[in-house]
N, C-alpha and C positions, 0 to 999 in steps of 0.2 A: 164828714166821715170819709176816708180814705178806702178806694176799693179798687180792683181790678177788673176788666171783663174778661169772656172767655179766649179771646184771641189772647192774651196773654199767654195763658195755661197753656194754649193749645202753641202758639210759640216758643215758649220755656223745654214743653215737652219735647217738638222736635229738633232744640237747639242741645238739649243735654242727655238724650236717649236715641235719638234719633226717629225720623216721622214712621218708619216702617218698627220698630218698637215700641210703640205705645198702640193701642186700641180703648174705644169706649163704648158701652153699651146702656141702651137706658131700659127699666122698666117700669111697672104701673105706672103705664100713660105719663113717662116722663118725671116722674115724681120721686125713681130711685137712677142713681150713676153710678156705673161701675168703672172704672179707668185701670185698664192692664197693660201693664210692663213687662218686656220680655227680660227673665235673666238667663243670661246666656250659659251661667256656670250650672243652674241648676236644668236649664234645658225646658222651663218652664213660664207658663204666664202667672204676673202676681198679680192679683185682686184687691182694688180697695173701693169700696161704696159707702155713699151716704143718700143723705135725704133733701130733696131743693123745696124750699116755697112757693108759691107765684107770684109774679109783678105784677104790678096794676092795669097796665097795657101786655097787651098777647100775653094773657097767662100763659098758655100752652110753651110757648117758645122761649118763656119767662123761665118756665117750671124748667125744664132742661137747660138752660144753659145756666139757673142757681143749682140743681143737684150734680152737674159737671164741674162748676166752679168750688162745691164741697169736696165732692171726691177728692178733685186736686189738691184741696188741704189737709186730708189726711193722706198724701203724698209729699206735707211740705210744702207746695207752693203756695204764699201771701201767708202763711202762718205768722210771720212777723206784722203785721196788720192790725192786728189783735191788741199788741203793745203800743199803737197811734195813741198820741196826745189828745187832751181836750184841746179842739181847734175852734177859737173864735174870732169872726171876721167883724170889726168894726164901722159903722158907716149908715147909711141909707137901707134901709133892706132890699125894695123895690130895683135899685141902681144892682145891688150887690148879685140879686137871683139874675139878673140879666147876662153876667159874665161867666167867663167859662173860668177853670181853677184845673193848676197842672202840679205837679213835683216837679223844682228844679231840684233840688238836692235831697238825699235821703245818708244816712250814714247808721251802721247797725254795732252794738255791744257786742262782746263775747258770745254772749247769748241769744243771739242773733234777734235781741229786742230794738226797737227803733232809738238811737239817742242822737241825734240830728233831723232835725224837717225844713226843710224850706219850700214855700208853696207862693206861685206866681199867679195872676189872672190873666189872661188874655193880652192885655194893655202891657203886661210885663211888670209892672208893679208888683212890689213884696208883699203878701198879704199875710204872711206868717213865715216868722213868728211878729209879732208887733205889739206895743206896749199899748195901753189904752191911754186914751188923755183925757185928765179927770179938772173940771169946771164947774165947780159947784153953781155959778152964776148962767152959765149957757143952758139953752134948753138940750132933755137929753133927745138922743137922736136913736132910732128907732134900729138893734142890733139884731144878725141873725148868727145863732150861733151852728155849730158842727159838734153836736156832742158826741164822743164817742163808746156808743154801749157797746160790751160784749155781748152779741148773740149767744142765747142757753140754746139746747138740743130741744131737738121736736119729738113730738109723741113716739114718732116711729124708732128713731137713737132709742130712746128708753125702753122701749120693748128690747130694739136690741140688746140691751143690758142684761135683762132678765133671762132672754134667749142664752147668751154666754155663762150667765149664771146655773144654768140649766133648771130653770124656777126657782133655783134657794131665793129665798127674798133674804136670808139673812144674812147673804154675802153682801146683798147690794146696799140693804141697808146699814151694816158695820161699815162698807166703805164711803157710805152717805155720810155717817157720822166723823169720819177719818178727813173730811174735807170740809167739815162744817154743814152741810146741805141738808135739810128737813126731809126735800122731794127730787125724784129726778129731775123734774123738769126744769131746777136751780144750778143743775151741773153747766158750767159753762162749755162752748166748744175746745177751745183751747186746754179744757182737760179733758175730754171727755177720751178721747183715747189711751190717754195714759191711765184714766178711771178704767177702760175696758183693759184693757192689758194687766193691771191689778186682779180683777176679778177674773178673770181669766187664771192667771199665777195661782190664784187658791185655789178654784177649781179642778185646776189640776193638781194639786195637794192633797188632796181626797181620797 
């Protein structure tokens, strides 16, 4: 699965806003990010917050640098992530977890979805993309794959929902049905702001 860590974000920011316009803040113990921009036209800070999970090692420090690394995507940074390939590495499994894996190449669509990957190991060898080689006589050998799932929104996204909706449940639910979705907690992230932005729009219709 293809990811970035916080040093990224926090590079990107002060490469394209500059490090004295951007601020972050965390709340409930780490568990909400808020990431503020200054706009200069409007003389103001913008605000965007989301909700981080914990790692399995240092939750704490886990939990903040996943709900900083969320904020940052509903500012756009790694949103093209989302659109990563099924990536599978062929070989030895044991050998394979051993090596470390980089992006040499990436190239994006109009729609700034991924349509180019190329991914090296350590050794420099191309691990992707690569064909599989099929042996009906050989013993198989033992594969690790890199599936790549869309993360859906957490409990707290979904209240947020409801919160924008100002309780109507029957906004949220018409626009559950508008997407295919039973339940909130099926709303992918990659829509889920453009799902708030809709209910939102109706809401204020009203």
């Amino acid at each position: 699965m293809l990811y970035k860590d916080s040093r990224v974000d926090m590079n990107l920011l002060d490469e394209v806003v500059g490090a004295q316009n951007w601020k972050r803040m965390h709340l409930r113990d780490n568990a909400n990010c808020i990431v503020s921009i200054w706009d200069e036209e409007k003389k103001q800070w913008v605000d965007k917050e989301d909700t981080g999970t914990e790692s399995n090692t240092e939750k704490e420090k886990g939990l903040a640098s996943d709900s900083f690394k969320r904020a940052c995507v509903n500012w756009g940074i790694g949103r093209e992530l989302y659109t990563a390939p099924q990536i599978t590495l062929w070989g030895d499994g044991k050998e394979l977890s051993k090596r470390k894996y980089t992006v040499k190449e990436i190239d994006y669509n109009e729609k700034r979805e991924i349509s180019k990957l190329v991914i090296v190991d350590n050794l420099g060898n191309i691990v992707y993309p690569t064909a599989q080689k099929s042996n009906s006589t050989a013993p198989q050998k033992t594969t690790t794959t890199a599936k790549t799932v869309e993360k859906t929104i957490s409990e707290a996204q979904a209240k947020r929902l409801f919160a924008i909706a100002g309780g109507n449940e029957e906004v949220v639910r018409n626009n559950l049905q508008k997407y295919g979705y039973q339940r909130t907690q099926e709303i992918k992230m990659s829509e889920y702001n453009k799902f708030c932005e809709e209910i939102e729009a109706k809401i204020n219709t009203f």
